[in-house]
LUMGU-980922 format. One record per residue (C-alpha): chain; x, y, z. Coordinates in nm, 3 decimals, always signed. Example, Ala and Ser with C-alpha at 12.3 -4.5 7.8 and 13.67 -1.06 7.14 Angstrom:
% LUMGU-980922
<node><unit>A</unit><x>+1.230</x><y>-0.450</y><z>+0.780</z></node>
<node><unit>A</unit><x>+1.367</x><y>-0.106</y><z>+0.714</z></node>
% end
This chain:
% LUMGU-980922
<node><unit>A</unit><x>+0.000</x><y>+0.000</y><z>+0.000</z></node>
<node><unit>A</unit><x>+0.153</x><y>+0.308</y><z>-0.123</z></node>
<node><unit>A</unit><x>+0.527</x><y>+0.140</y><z>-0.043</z></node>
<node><unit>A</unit><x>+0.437</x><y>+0.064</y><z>+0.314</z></node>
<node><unit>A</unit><x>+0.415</x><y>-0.221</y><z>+0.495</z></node>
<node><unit>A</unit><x>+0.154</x><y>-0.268</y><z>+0.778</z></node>
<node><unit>A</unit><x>+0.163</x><y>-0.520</y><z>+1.019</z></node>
<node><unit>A</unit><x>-0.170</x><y>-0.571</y><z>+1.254</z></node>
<node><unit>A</unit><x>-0.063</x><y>-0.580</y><z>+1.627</z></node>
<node><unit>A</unit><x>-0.324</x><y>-0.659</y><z>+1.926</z></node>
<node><unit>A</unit><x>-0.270</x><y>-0.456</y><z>+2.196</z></node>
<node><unit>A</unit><x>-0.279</x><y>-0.699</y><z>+2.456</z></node>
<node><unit>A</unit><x>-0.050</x><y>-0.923</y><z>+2.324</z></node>
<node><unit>A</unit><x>+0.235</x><y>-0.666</y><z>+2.336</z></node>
<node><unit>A</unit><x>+0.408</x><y>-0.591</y><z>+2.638</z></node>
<node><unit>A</unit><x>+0.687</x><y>-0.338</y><z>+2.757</z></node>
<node><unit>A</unit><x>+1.038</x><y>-0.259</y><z>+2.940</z></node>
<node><unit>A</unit><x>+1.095</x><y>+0.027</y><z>+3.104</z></node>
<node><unit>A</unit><x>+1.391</x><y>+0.155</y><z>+3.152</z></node>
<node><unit>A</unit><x>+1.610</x><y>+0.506</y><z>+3.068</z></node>
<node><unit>A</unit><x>+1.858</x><y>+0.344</y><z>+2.896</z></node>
<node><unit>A</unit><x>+1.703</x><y>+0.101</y><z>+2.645</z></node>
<node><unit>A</unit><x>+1.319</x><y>+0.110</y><z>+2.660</z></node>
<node><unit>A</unit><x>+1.168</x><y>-0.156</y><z>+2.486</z></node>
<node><unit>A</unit><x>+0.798</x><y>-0.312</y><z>+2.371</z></node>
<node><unit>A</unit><x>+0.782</x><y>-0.667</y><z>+2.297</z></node>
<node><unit>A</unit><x>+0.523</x><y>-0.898</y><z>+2.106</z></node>
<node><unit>A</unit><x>+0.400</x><y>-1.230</y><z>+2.182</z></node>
<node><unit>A</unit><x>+0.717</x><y>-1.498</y><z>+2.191</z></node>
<node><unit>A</unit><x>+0.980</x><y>-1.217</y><z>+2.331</z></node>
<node><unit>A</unit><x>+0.973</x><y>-1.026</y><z>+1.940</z></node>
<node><unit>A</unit><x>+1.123</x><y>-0.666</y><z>+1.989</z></node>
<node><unit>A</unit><x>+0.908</x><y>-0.444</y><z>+1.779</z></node>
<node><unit>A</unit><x>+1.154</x><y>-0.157</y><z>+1.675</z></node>
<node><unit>A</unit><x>+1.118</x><y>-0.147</y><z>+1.296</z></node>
<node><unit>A</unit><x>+0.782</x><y>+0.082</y><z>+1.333</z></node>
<node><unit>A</unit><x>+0.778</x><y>+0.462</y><z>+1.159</z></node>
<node><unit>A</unit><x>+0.436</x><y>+0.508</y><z>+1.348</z></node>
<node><unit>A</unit><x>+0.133</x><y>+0.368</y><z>+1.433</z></node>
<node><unit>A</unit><x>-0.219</x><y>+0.351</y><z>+1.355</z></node>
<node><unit>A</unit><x>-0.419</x><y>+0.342</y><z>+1.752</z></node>
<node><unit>A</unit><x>-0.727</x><y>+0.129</y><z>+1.740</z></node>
<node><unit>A</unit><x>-0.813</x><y>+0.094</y><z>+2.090</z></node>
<node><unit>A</unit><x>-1.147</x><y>-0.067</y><z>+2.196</z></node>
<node><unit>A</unit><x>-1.286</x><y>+0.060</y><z>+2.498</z></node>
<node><unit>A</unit><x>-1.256</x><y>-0.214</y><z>+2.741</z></node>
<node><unit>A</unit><x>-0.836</x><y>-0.151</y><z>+2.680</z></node>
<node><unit>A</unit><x>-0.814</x><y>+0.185</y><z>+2.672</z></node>
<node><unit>A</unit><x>-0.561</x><y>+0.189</y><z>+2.994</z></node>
<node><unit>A</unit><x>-0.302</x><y>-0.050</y><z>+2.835</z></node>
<node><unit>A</unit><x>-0.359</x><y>+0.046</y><z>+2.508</z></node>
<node><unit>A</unit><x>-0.287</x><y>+0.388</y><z>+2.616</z></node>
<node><unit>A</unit><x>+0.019</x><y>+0.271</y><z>+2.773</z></node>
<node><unit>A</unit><x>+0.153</x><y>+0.163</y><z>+2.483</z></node>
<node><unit>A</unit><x>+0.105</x><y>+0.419</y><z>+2.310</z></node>
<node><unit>A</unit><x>+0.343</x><y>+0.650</y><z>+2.561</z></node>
<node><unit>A</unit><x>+0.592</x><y>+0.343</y><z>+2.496</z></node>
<node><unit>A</unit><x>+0.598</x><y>+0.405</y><z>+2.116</z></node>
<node><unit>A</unit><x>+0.647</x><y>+0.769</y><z>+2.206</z></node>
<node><unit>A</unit><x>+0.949</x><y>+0.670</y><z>+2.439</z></node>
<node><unit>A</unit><x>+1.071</x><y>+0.535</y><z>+2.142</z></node>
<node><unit>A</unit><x>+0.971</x><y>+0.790</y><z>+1.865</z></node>
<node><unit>A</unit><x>+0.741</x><y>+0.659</y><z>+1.675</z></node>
<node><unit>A</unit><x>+0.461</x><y>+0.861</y><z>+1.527</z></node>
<node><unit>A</unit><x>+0.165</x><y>+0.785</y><z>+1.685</z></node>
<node><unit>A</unit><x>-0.126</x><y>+0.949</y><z>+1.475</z></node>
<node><unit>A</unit><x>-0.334</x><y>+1.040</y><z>+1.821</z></node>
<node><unit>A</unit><x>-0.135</x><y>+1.063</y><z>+2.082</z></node>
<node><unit>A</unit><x>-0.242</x><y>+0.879</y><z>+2.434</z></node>
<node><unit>A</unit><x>-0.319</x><y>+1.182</y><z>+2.611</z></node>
<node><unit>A</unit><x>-0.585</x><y>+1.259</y><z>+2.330</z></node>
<node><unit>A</unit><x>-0.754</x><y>+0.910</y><z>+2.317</z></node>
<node><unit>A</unit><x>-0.764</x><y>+0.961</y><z>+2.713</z></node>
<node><unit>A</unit><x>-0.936</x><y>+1.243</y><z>+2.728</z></node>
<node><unit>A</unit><x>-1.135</x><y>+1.159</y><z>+2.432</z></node>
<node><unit>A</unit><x>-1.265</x><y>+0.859</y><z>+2.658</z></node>
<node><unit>A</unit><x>-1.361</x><y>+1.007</y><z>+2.967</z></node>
<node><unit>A</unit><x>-1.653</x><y>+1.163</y><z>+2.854</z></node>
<node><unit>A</unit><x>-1.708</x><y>+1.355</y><z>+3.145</z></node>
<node><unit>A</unit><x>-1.414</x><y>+1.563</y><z>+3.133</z></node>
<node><unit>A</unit><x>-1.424</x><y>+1.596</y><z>+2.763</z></node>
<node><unit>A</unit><x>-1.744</x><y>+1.735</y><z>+2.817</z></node>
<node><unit>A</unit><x>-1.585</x><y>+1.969</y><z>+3.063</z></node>
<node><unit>A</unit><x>-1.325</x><y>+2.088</y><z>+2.781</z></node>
<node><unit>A</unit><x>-1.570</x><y>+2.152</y><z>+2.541</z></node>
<node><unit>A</unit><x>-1.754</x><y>+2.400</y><z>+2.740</z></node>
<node><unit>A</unit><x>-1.421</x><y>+2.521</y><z>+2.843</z></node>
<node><unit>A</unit><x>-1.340</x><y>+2.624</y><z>+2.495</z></node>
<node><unit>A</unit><x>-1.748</x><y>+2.771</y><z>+2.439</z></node>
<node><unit>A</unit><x>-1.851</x><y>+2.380</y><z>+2.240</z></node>
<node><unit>A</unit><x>-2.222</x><y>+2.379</y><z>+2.245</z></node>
<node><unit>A</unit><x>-2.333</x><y>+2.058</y><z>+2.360</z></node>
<node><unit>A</unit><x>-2.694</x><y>+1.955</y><z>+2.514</z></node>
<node><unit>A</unit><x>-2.701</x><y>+2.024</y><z>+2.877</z></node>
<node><unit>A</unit><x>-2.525</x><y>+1.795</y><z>+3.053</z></node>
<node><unit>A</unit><x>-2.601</x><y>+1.692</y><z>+3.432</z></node>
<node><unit>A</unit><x>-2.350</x><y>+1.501</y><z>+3.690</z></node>
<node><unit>A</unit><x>-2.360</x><y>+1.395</y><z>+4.046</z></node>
<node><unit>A</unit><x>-2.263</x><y>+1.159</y><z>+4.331</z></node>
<node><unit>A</unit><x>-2.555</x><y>+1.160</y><z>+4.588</z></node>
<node><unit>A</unit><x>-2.898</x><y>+1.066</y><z>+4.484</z></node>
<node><unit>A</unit><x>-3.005</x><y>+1.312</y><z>+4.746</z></node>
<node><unit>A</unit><x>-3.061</x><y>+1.580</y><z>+4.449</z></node>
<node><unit>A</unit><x>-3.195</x><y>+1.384</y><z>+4.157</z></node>
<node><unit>A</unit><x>-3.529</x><y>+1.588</y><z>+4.118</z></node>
<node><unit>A</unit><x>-3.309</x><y>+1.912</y><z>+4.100</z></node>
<node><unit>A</unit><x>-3.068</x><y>+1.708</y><z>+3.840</z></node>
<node><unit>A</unit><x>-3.363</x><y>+1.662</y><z>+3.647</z></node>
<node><unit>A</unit><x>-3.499</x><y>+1.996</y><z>+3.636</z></node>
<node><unit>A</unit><x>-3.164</x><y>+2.120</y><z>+3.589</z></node>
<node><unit>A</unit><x>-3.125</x><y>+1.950</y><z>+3.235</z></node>
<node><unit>A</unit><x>-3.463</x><y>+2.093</y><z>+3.163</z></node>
<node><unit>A</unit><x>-3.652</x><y>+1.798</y><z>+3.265</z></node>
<node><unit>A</unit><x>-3.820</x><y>+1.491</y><z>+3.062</z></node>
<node><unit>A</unit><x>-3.788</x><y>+1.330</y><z>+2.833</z></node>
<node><unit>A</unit><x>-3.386</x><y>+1.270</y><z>+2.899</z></node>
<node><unit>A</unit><x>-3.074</x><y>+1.074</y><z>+2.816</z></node>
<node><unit>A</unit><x>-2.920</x><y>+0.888</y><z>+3.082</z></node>
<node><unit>A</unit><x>-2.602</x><y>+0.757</y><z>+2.972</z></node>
<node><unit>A</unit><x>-2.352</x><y>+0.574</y><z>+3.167</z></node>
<node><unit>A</unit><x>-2.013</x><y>+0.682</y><z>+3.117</z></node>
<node><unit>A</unit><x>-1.830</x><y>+0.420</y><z>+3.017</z></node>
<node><unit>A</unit><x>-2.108</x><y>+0.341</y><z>+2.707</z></node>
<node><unit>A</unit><x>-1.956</x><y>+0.292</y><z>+2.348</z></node>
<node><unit>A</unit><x>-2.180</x><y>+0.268</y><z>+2.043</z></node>
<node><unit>A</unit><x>-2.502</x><y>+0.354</y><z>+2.209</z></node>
<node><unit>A</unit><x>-2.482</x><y>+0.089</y><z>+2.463</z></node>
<node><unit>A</unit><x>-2.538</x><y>+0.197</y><z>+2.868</z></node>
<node><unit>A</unit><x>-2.802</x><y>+0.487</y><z>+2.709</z></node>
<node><unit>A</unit><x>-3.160</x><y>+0.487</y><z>+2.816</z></node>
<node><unit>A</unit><x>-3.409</x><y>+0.759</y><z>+2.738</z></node>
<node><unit>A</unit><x>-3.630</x><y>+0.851</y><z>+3.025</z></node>
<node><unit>A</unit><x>-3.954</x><y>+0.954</y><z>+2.875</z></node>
<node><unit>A</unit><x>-4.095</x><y>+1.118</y><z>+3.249</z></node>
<node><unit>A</unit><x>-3.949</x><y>+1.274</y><z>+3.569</z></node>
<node><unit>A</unit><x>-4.061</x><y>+0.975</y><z>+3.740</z></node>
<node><unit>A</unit><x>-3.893</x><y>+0.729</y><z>+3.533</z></node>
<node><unit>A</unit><x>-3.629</x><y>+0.917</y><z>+3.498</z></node>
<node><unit>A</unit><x>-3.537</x><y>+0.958</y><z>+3.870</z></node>
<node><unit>A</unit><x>-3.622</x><y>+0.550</y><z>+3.867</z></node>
<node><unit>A</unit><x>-3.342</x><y>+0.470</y><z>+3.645</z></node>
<node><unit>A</unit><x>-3.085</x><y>+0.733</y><z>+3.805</z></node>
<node><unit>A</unit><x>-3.125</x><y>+0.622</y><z>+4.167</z></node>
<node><unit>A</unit><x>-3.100</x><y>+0.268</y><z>+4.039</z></node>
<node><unit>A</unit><x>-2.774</x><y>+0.341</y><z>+3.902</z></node>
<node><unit>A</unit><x>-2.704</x><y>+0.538</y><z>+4.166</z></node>
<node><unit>A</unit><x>-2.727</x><y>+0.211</y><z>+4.410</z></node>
<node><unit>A</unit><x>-2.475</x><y>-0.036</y><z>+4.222</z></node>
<node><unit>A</unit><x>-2.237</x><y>+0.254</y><z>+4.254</z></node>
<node><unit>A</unit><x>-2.198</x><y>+0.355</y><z>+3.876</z></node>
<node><unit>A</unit><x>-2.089</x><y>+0.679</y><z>+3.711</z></node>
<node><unit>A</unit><x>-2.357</x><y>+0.821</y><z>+3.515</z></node>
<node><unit>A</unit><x>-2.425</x><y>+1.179</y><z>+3.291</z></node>
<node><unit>A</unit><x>-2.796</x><y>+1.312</y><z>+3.261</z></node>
<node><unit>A</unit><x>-2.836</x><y>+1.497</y><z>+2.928</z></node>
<node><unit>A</unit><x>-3.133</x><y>+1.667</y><z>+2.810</z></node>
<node><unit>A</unit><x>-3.269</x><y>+1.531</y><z>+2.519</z></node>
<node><unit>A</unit><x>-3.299</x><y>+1.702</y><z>+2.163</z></node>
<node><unit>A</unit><x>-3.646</x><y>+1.582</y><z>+2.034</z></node>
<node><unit>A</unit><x>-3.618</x><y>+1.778</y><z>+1.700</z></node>
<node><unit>A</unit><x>-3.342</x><y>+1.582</y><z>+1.620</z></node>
<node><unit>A</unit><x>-3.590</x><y>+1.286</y><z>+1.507</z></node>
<node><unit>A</unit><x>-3.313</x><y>+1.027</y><z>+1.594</z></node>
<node><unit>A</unit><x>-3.074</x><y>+1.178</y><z>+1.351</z></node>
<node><unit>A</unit><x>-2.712</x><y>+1.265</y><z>+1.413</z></node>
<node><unit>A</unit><x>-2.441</x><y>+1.385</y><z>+1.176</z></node>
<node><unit>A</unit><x>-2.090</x><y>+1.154</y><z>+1.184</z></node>
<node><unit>A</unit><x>-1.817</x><y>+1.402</y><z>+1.075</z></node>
<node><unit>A</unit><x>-1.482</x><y>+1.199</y><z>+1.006</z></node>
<node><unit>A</unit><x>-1.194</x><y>+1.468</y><z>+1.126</z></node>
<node><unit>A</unit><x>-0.872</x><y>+1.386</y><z>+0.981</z></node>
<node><unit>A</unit><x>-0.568</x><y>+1.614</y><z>+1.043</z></node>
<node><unit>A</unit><x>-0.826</x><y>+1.925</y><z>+1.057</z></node>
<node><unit>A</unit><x>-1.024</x><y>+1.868</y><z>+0.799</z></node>
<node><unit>A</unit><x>-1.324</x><y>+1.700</y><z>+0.748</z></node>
<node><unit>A</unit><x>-1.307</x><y>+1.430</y><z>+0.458</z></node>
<node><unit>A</unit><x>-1.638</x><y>+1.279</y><z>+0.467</z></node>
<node><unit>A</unit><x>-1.945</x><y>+1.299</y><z>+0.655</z></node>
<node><unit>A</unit><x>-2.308</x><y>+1.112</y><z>+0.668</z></node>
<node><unit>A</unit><x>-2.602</x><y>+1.143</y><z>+0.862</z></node>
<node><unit>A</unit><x>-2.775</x><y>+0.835</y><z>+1.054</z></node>
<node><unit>A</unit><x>-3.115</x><y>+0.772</y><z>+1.135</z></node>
<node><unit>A</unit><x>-3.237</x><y>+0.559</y><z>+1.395</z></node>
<node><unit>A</unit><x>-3.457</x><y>+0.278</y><z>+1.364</z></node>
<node><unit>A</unit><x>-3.833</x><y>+0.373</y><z>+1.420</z></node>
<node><unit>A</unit><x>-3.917</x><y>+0.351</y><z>+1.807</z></node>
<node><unit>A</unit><x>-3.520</x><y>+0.403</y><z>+1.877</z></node>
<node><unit>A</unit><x>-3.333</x><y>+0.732</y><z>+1.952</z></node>
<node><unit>A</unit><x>-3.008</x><y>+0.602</y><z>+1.935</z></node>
<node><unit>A</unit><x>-2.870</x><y>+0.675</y><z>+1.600</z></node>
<node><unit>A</unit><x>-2.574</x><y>+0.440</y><z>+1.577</z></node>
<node><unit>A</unit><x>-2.506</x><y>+0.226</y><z>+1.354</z></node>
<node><unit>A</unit><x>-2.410</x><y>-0.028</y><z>+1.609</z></node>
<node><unit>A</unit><x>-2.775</x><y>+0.027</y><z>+1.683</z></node>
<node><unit>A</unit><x>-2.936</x><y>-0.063</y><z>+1.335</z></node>
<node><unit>A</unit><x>-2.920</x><y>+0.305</y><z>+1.228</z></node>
<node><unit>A</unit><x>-2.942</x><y>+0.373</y><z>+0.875</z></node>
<node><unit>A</unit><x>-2.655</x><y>+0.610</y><z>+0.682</z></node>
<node><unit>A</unit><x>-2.650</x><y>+0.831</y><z>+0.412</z></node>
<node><unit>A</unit><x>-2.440</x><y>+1.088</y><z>+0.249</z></node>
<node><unit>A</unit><x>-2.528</x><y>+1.436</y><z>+0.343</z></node>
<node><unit>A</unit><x>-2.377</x><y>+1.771</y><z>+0.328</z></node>
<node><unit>A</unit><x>-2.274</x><y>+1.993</y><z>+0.599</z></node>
<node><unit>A</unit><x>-2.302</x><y>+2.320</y><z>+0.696</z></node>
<node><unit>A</unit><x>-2.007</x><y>+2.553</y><z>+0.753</z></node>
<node><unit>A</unit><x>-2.114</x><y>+2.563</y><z>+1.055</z></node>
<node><unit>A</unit><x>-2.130</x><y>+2.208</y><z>+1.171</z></node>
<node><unit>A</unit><x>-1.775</x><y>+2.149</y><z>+0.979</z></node>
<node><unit>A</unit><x>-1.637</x><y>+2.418</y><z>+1.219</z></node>
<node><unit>A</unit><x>-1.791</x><y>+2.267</y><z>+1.514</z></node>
<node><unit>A</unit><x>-1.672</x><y>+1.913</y><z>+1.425</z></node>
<node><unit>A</unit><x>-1.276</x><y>+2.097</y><z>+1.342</z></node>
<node><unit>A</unit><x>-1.291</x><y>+2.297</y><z>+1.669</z></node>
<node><unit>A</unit><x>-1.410</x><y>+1.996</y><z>+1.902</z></node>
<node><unit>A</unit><x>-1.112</x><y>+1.746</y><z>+1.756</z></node>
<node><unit>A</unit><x>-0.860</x><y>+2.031</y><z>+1.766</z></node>
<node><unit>A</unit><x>-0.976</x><y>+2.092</y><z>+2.114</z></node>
<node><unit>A</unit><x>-0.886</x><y>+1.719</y><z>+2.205</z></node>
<node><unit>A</unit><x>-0.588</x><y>+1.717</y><z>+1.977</z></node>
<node><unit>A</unit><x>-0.687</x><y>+1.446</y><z>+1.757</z></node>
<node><unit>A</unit><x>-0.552</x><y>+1.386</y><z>+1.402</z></node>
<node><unit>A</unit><x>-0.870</x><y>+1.148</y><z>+1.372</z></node>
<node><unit>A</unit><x>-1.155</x><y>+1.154</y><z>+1.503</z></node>
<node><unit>A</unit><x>-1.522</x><y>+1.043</y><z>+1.398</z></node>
<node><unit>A</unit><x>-1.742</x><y>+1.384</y><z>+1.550</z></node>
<node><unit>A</unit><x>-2.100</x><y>+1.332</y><z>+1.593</z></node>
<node><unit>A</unit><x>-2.305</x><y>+1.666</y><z>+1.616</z></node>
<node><unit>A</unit><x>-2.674</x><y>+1.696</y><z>+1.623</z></node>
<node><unit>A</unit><x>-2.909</x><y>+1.912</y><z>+1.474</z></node>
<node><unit>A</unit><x>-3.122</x><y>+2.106</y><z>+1.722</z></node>
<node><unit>A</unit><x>-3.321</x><y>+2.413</y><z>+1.760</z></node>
<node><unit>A</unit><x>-3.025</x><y>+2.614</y><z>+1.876</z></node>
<node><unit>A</unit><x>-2.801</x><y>+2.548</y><z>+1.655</z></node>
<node><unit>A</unit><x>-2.564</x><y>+2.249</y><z>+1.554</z></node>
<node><unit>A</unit><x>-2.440</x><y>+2.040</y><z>+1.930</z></node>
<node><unit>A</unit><x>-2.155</x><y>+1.850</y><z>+2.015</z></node>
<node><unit>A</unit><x>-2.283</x><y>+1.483</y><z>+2.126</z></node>
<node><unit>A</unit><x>-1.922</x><y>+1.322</y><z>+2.148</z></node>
<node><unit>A</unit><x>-1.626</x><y>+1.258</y><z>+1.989</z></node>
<node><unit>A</unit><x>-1.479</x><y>+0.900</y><z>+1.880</z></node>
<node><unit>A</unit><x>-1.062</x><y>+0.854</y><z>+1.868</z></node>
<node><unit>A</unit><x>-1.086</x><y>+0.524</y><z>+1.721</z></node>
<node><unit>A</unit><x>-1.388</x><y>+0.634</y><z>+1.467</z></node>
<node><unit>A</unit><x>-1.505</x><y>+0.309</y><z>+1.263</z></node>
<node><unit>A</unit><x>-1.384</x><y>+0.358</y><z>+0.865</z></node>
<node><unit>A</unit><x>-1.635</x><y>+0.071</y><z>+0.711</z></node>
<node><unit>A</unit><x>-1.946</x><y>+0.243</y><z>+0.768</z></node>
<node><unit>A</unit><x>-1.842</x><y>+0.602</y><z>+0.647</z></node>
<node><unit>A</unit><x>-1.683</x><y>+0.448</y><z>+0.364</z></node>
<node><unit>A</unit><x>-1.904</x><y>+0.275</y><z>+0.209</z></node>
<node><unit>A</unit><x>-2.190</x><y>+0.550</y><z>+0.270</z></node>
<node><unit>A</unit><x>-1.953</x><y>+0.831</y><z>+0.106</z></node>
<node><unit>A</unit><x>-1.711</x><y>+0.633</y><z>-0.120</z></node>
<node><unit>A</unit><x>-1.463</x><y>+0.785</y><z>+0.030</z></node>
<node><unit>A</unit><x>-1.097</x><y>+0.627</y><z>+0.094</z></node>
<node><unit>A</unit><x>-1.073</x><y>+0.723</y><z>+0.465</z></node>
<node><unit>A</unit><x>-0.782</x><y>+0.458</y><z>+0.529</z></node>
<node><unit>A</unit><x>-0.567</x><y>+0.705</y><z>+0.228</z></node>
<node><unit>A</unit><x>-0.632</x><y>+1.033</y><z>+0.366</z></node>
<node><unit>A</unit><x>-0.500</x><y>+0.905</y><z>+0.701</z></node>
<node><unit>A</unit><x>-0.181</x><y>+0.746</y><z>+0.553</z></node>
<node><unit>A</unit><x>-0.125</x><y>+1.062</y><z>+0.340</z></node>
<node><unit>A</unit><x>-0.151</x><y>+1.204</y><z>+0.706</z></node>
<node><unit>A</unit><x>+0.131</x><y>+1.039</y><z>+0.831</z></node>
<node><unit>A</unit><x>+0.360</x><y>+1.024</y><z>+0.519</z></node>
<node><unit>A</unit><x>+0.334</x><y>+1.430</y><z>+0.532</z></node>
<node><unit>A</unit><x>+0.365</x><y>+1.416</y><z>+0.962</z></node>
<node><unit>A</unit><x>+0.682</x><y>+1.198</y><z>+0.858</z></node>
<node><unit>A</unit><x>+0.788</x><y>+1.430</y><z>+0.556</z></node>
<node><unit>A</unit><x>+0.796</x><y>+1.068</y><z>+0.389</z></node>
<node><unit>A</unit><x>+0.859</x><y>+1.068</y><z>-0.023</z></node>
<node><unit>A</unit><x>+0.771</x><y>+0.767</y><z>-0.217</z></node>
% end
């Protein structure tokens, strides 16, 4: 492919030596991996800690990593990524978070009340995200996740939205291709994951600035941006580090994998 080789690695088969001198990461069978110009980071959630890790190792070692771990970090707590975006004046829906269940009727009405998300932080791909459709229900579901102890975010919910969000594919600053998805009837959860359906659609300057400013903010070179459409304007929902490429690809016809190798060739000031 364009005069590189690329060799698929899983994370969790790799492991690492620390040490000032001669710092070293090592594959499955004792193989020193020290031929790498940089690497491509897919981490799946449920390593996002060692995958991270490895990640800083590469750096140790200088190889390119096209998103750094820092980045992905931050790009997976989504609480404090939340916190950075309106930081840096990121419209998002209103977001709610809190420890005791003491105050869940004021977290309600604080987020403008029902109907409401309740999402669990950890969730990927829609999963761990229940709509509350009343108060009632909705302080039902909180204080229940309240009890087993688990980290959640209340967010109102944008009904003119119609179970439609925008994936905008971010690549060094720019975005290279973009498609709308539209939940299943009787679902609000617009992911594909989900058995939502894509299509091609065009952006608005504005949303193409919003989905720039909110990967820039997490200092991503890639990143899959989902904004919604509401009555206010276009809003941040959250922003993917390890964005899917089959989905967008075959919606646009676009060669996502390309752009992001062109990325790194210029990153690496590589000729062919």
């Amino acid at each position: 492919m364009r005069g590189h080789k690329v060799v698929f690695l899983n994370v969790e088969n790799a492991y690492m030596k620390l040490d000032a001198s001669s710092p070293e990461i090592r594959y499955r069978g004792g193989n020193v991996l020290d031929k790498f110009d940089a690497v491509i980071p897919r981490i799946k959630p449920s390593v996002t800690f060692y995958g991270c890790a490895l990640l800083r190792q590469f750096d140790t070692l200088g190889v390119y990593c096209l998103n750094s771990a820092d980045s992905i970090s931050k790009s997976r707590d989504k609480l404090f990524a939340s916190q950075l975006f309106s930081k840096n004046d990121i419209h998002i829906p209103i977001t709610g978070f809190a420890k005791s269940p003491m105050d869940t009727k004021d977290l309600i009405r604080m987020v403008n009340g029902s109907p409401l998300i309740i999402k669990l932080l950890e969730s990927t791909q829609g999963k761990g995200v229940v709509l509350a459709e009343t108060n009632k229900a909705a302080e039902s579901v909180i204080n229940a996740f309240k009890s087993v102890q688990t980290n959640i975010l209340v967010q109102e919910f944008i009904k003119e939205a119609n179970g439609q969000d925008i994936r905008c594919f971010v690549v060094n600053g720019k975005v290279v291709a973009s498609m709308q998805r539209q939940a299943q009837k009787g679902e609000f959860r617009a992911n594909i994951h989900q058995g939502g359906a894509a299509s091609k659609i065009k952006i608005t300057p504005e949303e193409r600035k919003l989905a720039v400013k909110s990967a820039k903010v997490l200092n991503l070179d890639v990143a899959g941006v989902d904004i919604i459409r509401s009555n206010r304007g276009p809003l941040l929902l959250e922003v993917n580090s390890s964005p899917g490429l089959e989905g967008i690809e075959n919606t646009t016809g676009m060669d996502i994998a390309n752009v992001m190798i062109e990325t790194i060739e210029r990153k690496l000031k590589y000729h062919n």
